[in-house]
N, C-alpha and C positions, 0 to 999 in steps of 0.2 A: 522180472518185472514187466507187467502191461502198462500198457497205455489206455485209459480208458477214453472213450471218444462218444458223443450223443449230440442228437439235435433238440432242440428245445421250439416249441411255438410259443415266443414270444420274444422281445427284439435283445439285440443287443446287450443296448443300455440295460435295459427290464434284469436281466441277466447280468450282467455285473453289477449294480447294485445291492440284488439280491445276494450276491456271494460275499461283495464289499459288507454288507450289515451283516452277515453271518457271524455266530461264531463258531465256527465248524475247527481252528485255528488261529494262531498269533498273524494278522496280515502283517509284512514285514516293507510291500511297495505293491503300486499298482502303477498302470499307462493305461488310461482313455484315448483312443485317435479316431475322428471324423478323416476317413482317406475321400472321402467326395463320393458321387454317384451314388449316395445312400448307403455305401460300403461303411464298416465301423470295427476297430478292434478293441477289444479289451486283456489286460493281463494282470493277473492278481500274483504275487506270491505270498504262500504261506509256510508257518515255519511250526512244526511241533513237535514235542519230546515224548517219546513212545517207550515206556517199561521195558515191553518185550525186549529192545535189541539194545536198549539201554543208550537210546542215540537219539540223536535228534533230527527229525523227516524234514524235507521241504519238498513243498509239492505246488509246482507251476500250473495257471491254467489259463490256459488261453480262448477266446469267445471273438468268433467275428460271421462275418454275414457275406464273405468275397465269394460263396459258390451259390447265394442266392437263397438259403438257408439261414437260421443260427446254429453254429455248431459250438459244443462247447471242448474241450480237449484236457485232459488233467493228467498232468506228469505227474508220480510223487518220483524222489530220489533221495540218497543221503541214509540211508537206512539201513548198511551196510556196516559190522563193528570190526572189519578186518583193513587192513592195505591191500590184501591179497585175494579177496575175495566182496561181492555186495549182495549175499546173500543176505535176507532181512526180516526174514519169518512171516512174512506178509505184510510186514507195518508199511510201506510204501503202497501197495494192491487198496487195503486198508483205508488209505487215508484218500487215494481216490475215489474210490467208492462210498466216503461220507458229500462226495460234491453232488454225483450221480444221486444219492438219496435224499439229499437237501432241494435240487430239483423236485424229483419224484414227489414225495410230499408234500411240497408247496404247490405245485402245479393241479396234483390231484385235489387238493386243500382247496385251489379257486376253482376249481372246474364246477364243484359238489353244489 
């Protein structure tokens, strides 16, 4: 499993909201924080059931601005049908890669 990791030009907030309305997945909790200095973090979880491995993904993602940037960060995990093993057929890679396109697409969408 990767980590998928990207920067976004536009802030924060702009940025979790837009994943917050998503329905990319089930959100299951979120955390907004003003840490001061214009600094800002966000964190969504979401939670979704994927055929393939016959299990249900959850995939963290984290959004903040502490290096002066918006970086956005998307764990998925959980994907995994053994004790023994978290092999997952890609449904975790998968499900980060609809955050990464949910970006893409919008952004390209306001730019046009």
């Amino acid at each position: 499993m990767k980590n998928t990791e990207f920067e976004v030009n536009i802030s924060v907030k702009e940025a979790f909201d837009l994943l917050e309305g998503s329905d990319i997945a089930d959100l299951v909790d979120t955390e907004f924080k003003e840490l001061g200095d214009g600094k800002q973090l966000g964190i969504l979880i979401f939670g979704k059931y994927y055929m393939r491995v016959k299990n249900r993904v959850s995939l963290v993602v984290i959004i903040d601005n502490i290096d002066g940037y918006t970086k956005v960060k998307a764990i998925g995990s959980g994907g995994g049908r053994s004790f023994f093993t978290d092999f997952d057929w890609g449904a975790s890679d998968s499900f980060e890669n609809e955050v990464e396109r949910l970006f893409n697409e919008t952004l390209r969408s306001s730019n046009s």
